[in-house]
N, C-alpha and C positions, 0 to 999 in steps of 0.2 A: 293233140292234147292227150294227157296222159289219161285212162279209165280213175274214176273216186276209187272204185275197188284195188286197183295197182297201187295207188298211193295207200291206203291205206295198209293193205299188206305189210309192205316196206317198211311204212312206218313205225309197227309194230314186229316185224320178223328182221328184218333185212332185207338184203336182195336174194331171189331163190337162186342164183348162180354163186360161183365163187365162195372162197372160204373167210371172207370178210365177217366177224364175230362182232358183236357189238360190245363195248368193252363194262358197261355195266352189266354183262351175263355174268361176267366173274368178280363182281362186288361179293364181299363175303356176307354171310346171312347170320344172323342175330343169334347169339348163342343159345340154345335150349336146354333145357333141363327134363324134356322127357323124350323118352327111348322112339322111335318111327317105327310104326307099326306095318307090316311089310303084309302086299297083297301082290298077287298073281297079276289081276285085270281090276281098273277102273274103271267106272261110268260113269260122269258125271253130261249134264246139259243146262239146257236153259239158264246160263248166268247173266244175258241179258247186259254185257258192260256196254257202257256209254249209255245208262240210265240211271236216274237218280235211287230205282229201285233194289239195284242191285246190290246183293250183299256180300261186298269185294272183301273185307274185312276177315269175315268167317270164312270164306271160303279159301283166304291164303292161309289163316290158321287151319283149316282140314288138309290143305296142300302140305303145309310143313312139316305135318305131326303123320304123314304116311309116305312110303316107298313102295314103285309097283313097278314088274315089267311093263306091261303094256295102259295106257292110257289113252281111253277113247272118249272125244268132245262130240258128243253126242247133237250136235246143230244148237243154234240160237247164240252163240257163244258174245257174239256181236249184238247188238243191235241197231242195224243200218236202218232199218223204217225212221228210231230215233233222232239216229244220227244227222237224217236226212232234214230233220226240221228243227237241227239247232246241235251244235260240237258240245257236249258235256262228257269232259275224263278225266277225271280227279287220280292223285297220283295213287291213291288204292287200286283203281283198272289198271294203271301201266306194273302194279307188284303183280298180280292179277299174271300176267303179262307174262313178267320176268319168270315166275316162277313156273310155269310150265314149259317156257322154253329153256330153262337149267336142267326140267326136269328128261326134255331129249337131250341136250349137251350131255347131260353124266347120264345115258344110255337107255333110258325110257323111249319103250317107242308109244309116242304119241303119233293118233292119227282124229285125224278133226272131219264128222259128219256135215255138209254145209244143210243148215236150216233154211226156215221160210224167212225168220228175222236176217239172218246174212247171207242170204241169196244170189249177192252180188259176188259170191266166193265160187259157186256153182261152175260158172264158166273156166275155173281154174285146176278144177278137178283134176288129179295125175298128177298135179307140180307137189313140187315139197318146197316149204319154205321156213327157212330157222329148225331144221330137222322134225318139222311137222309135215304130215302125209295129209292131204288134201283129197277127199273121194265124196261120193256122194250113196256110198252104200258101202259097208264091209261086212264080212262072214269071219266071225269068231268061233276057234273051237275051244271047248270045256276041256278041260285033264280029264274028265271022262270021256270022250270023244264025241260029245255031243255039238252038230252044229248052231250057232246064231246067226239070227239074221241081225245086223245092227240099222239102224234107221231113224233119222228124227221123228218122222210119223207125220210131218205136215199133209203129207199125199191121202192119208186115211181119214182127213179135216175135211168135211163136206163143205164148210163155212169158208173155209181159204179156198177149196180147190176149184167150187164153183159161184160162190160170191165173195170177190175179190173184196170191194167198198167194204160189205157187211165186216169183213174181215178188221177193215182198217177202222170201222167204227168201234168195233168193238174194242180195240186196241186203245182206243181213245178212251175208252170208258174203262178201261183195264186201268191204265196209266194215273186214271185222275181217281183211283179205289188206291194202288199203292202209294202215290201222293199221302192220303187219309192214314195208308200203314203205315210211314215213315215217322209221321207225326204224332203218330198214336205210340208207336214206342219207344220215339223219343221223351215222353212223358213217363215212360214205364223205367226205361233209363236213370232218370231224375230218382222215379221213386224204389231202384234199384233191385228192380223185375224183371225178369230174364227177357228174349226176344218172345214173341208170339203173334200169327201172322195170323189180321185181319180177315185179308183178303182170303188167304185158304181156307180158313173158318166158315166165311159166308159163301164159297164158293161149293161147300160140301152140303150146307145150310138147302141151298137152292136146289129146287126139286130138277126144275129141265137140265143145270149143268152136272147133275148126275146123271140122267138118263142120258145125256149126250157120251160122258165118262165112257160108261157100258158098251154104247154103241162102238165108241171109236177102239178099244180093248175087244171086242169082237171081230172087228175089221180088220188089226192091226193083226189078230192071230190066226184069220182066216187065212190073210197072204199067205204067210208062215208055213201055215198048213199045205198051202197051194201048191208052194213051191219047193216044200220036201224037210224041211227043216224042223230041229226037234226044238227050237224057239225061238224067240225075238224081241232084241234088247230098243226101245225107244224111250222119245222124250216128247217133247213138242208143249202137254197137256198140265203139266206143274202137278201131276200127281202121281207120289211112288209107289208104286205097288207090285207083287208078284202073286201071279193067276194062272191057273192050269185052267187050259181048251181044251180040250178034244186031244188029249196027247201029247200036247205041246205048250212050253212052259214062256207064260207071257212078264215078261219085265219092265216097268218104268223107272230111268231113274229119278223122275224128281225134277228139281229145280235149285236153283241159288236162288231164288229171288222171294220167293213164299216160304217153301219147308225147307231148304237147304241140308238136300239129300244127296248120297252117292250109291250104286250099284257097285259091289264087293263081291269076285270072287277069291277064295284063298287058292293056297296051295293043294289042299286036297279036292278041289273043286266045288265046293260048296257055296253057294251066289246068297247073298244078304244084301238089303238096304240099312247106309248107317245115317240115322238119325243126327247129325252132327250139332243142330240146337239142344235137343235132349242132351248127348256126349258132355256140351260143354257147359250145360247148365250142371249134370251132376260133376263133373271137376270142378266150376266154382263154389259147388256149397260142401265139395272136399277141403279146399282152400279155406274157406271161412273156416271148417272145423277146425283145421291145421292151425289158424291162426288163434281161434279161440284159444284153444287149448295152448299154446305157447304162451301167451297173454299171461 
């Protein structure tokens, strides 16, 4: 019998042999009317598809409206813990989908870090599948010559690495907090208020899940340090941020599913988080003006 993890690959890439292309990679894409904003290296993570939390919408709009060499999925990308107590993938996960595997077809190298959510990918580490590179750690260099280390970050979770339960409890309690987001701004929706995430609010609110923040952003830049590198790009924690250690330049990038954030670096080398709720809240009250005024 075939590995969940095998079928599901497939199901979503194809088979990693052979030049067999799936033929909805070349459905043409919906015409736009704003220019692609073109970067060096992506980061994005934690998109959590096959969750109701997940915010597959916004994040193929931040997909469409940029072009980058390299594109790296920083772990979680899946959510097999989910998956595993119930198939939910609405046809937003499979554009989700589509659109980063078009984005290796037209020459993007994507390479996919496997997380503690899709763990079940681990064991496949070194294959490529749908022209996505499969690893469990990569080292990126800056147009300044500076190395990264890239990594989900689960291994620097004291909570996963040595209380596994704890892990899943909290998960549980994660899940039934964005449940309350989902619903909370589908009311916001109604009364025609931008996205704003619950759950990241009260999770900054909370005194221990900052102190824990700190610790695991120390941990994550001590390796770093450890092992020679002048930084290191992760995800795992749903919170973005860029921190100088001790010499070495510490990166998250966020999440899809709370702030709906990506790590950007350009061409001159210069690394930013883009805010992409903020982006598209100030483009719709561009829109309203534009319409106003036409009016």
């Amino acid at each position: 019998m075939r590995e969940p993890a095998d079928t599901l690959l497939e199901r979503l890439t194809g088979p990693a042999t052979g030049m067999s292309i799936p033929a909805w990679l070349d459905l043409p894409d919906p015409k736009g009317f704003r220019p692609k904003r073109k970067y060096r290296t992506i980061w994005i993570s934690d998109i959590h598809l096959g969750t109701r939390g997940c915010n597959a919408a916004m994040l193929v709009d931040f997909l469409r409206a940029i072009e980058c060499e390299t594109l790296y999925l920083v772990g979680d990308i899946v959510d097999g813990w989910r998956l595993r107590k119930g198939w939910y993938w609405p046809d937003a996960h499979n554009e989700v989908v589509r659109r980063i595997l078009k984005m290796a077809h037209r020459g993007t190298r994507v390479v996919f870090i496997a997380g503690n959510h899709d763990e079940m990918l681990r064991d496949y580490a070194g294959m490529t599948f749908g022209g996505v590179e499969l690893v469990l750690e990569a080292v990126h260099e800056t147009v300044d010559g500076r190395r990264l280390l890239v990594t989900h970050g689960d291994a620097f979770d004291g909570v996963v690495l040595y209380a596994r339960w704890l892990a899943f409890l909290g998960d549980t309690a994660y899940s039934v907090l964005l449940r309350a987001n989902i619903a909370f701004n589908a009311v916001r929706r109604r009364l025609k208020m931008p996205y704003w995430s619950l759950s990241a609010y009260l999770k900054k609110k909370v005194k221990n899940a900052v102190q824990f923040i700190g610790s695991y952003e120390e941990a994550v830049a001590s390796e770093a340090i450890s092992r020679g590198f002048d930084g290191v790009v992760c995800g795992h924690i749903h919170c973005a941020e860029i921190r100088e250690f001790s010499g070495i330049t510490y990166y998250n990038d966020g999440d899809w599913v709370e702030s709906c954030t990506a790590l950007s670096e350009d061409f001159e080398g210069h690394m930013a988080i883009i805010d992409w709720v903020a982006e598209a809240a100030g483009r719709d009250a561009r829109l309203e003006q534009t319409a106003e005024v036409a009016a």
